[in-house]
LUMMAR-410039 format. One line per 10 residues: number of its first residue (from 1); their letters; for each residue x, y, z of C-alpha. Coordinates in nm, 2 decimals. Layout:
residues N
NUM	A	X:Y:Z  ...
***
This chain:
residues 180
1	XXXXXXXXXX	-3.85:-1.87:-8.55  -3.93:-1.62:-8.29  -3.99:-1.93:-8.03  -3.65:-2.06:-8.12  -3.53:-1.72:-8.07  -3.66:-1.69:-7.70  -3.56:-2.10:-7.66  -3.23:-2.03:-7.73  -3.23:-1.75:-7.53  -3.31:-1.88:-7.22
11	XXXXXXXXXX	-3.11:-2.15:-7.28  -2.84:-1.88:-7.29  -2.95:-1.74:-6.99  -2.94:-2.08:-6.82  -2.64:-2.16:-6.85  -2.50:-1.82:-6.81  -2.66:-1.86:-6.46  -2.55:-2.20:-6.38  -2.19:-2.10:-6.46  -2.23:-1.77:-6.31
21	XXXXXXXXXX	-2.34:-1.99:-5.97  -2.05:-2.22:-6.03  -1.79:-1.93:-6.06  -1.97:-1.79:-5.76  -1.94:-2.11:-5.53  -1.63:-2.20:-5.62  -1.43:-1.94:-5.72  -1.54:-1.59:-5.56  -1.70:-1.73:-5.19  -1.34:-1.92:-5.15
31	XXXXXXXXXX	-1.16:-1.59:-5.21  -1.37:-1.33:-5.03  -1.30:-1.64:-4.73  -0.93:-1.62:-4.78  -0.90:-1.19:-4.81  -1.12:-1.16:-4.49  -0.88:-1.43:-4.34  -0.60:-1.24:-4.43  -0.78:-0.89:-4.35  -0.86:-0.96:-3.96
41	XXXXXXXXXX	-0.49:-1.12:-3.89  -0.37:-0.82:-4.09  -0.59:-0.57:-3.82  -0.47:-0.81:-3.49  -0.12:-0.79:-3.62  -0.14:-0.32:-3.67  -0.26:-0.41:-3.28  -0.01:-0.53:-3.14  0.22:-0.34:-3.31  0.07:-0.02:-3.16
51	XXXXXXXXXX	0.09:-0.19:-2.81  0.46:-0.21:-2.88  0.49:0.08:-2.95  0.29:0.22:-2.65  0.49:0.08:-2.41  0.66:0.32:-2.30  0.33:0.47:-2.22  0.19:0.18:-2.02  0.52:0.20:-1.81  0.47:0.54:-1.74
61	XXXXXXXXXX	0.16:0.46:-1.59  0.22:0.11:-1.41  0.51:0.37:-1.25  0.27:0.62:-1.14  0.01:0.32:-0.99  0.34:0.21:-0.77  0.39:0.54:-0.66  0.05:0.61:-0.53  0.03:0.27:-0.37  0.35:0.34:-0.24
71	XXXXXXXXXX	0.24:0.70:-0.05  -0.04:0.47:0.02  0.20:0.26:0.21  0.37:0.50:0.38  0.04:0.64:0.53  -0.03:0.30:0.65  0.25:0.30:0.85  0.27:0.65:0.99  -0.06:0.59:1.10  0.02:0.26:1.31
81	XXXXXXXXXX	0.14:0.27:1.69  0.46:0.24:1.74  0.52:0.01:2.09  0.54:0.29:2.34  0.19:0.39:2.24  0.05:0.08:2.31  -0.14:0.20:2.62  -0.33:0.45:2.39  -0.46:0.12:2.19  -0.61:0.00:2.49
91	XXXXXXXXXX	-0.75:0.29:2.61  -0.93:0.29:2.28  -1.03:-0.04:2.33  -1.23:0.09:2.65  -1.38:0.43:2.46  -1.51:0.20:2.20  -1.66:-0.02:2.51  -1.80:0.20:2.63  -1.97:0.38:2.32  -2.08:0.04:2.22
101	XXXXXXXXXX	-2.23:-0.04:2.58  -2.05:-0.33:2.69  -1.81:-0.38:2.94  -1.45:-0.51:2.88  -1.34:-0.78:3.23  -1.04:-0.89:3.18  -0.77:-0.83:2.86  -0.47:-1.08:2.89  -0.22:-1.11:2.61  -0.17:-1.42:2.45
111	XXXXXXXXXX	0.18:-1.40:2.24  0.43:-1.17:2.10  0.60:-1.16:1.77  0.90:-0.96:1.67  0.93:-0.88:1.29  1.21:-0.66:1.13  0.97:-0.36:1.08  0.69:-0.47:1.31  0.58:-0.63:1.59  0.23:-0.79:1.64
121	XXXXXXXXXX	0.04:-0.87:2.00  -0.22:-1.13:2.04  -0.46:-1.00:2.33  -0.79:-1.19:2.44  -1.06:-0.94:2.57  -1.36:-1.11:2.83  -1.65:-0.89:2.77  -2.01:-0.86:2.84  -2.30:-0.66:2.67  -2.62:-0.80:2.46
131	XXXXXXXXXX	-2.53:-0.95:2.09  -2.52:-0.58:1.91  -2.33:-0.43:2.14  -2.02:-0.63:2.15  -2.03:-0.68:1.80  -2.02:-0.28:1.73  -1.74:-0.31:1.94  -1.57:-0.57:1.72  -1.67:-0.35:1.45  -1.50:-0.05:1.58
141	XXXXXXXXXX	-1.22:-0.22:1.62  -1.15:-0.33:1.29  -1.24:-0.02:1.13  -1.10:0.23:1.38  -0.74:0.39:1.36  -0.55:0.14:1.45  -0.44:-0.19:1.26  -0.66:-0.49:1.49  -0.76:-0.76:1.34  -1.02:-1.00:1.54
151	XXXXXXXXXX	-0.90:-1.38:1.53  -1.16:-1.54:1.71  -1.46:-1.45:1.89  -1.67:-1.70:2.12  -2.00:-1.60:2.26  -2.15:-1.73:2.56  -2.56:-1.67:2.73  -2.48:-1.54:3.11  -2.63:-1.79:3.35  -2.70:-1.44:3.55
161	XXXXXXXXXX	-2.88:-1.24:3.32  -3.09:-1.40:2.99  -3.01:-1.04:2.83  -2.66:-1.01:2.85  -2.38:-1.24:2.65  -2.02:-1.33:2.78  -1.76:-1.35:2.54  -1.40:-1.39:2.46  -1.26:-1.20:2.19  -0.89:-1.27:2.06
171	XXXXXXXXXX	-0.74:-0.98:1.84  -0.42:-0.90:1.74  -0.30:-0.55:1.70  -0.04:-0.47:1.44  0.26:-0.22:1.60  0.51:-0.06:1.42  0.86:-0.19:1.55  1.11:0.01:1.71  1.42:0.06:1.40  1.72:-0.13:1.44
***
């Protein structure tokens, strides 16, 4: 009687298991599934609600990034030659030569153009120096205080001299207009 007791028992147990399991699979897996569905679209929606309601916030500072790129931009210009000062750019052309040990030949301009606000010049430089030297001197250039930016630069060996390099060096130098 007492092993019937215990057969029955686990027989019980069994198939309290198996529908347990069953309720388990079926049922309770499908539903946790669902609420954490329902749970991470509920948290993505409460984020974009709160960027809506920050953007007055975000405005604010988009706003403030113009304004500094804006006093940026103004610098930029107060800093560039206007067209009468255009012999100061090319006497900084020769102090940067000269620092840079090369020697500048011949500078010939190459074309003009006229824009509302500003005005560029094309200008090619002959020079001559060793390999480091002219290209501190392109280097200068570019990151002096004027806006030059070098277009082409062709290097050449000196049938006089195996140390030193002949070269042409096209830039062209960003002016600030004269106001209409």
């Amino acid at each position: 009687m007492v092993q019937n007791i215990k057969y029955r028992w686990r027989w019980l147990a069994g198939i309290l298991a198996g529908v347990f399991l069953v309720l388990f699979g079926f049922v309770l897996l499908p539903y946790a599934s669902v609420v954490y569905k329902k749970a991470t679209l509920l948290g993505e929606q409460k984020e974009q609600i709160s960027f809506m309601s920050n953007w007055q916030e975000r405005l604010a500072i988009l706003e403030e990034r113009q304004n500094r790129l804006d006093t940026g931009m103004q610098q930029m210009v107060i800093n560039l030659a206007k067209q009468e000062e255009f012999s100061k750019v090319i006497e900084t052309f020769f102090e940067y030569a000269e620092s840079s040990v090369i020697d500048i030949k011949r500078i010939q301009p190459v074309s003009e153009s006229v824009g509302d606000e500003y005005m560029t010049r094309q200008l090619r430089l002959k020079v001559e120096g060793n390999y480091h030297g002219i290209a501190r001197f392109v280097n200068k250039l570019e990151q002096g205080s004027y806006l030059v930016t070098t277009k082409t630069i062709a290097l050449e060996t000196n049938s006089e001299s195996n140390e030193l390099i002949s070269g042409a060096v096209e830039l062209e130098v960003t002016l600030l207009g004269e106001p209409e």
